[in-house]
N, C-alpha and C positions, 0 to 999 in steps of 0.2 A: 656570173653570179649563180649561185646556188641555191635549193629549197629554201634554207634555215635563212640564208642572209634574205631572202625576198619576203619569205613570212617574219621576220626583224624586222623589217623596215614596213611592213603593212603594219604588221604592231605599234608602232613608233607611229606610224600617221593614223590611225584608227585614234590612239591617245591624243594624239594635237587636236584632233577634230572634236573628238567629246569634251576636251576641255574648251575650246573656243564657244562650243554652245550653250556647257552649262553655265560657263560665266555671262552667257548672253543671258540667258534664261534669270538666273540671279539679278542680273539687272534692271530686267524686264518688272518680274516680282516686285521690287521693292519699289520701281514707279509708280507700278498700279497701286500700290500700299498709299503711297504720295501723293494718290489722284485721287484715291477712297474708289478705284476699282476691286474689284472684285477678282482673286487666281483662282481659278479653275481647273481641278485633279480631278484624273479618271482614274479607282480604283477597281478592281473586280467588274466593271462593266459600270459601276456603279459615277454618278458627278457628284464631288462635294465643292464645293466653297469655301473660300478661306475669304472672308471681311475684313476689312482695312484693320480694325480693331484685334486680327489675331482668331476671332472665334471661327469654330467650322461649322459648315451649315447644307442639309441634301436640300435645303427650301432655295431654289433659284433667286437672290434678291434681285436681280435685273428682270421678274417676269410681272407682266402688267395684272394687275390684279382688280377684280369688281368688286 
């Protein structure tokens, strides 16, 4: 086996695996959508929220408030 056919075929499974998760991840998403949890993005360092409803939010809705 040679360079090019070993990095092909690292290629080739590097691709099966990212697709295996984000269809996981996809999945995951639309439960918590179904459960009225809450997905949670990290941008630039930054946590947004996404609410069952679609809207985005930096306001934590799962944090307990007085």
């Amino acid at each position: 086996m040679n360079n090019q056919s070993l990095n092909i075929e690292t290629y080739r499974k590097h691709y099966e695996i990212q697709k295996i998760g984000n269809r996981a991840v996809r999945e995951v998403q639309e439960e918590n959508r179904k459960k009225g949890i809450p997905n949670v993005y990290s941008r630039n360092g930054k946590l947004y929220y996404e609410l069952p409803d679609g809207e985005l939010t930096r306001d934590d809705p799962m944090a307990v408030r007085n």
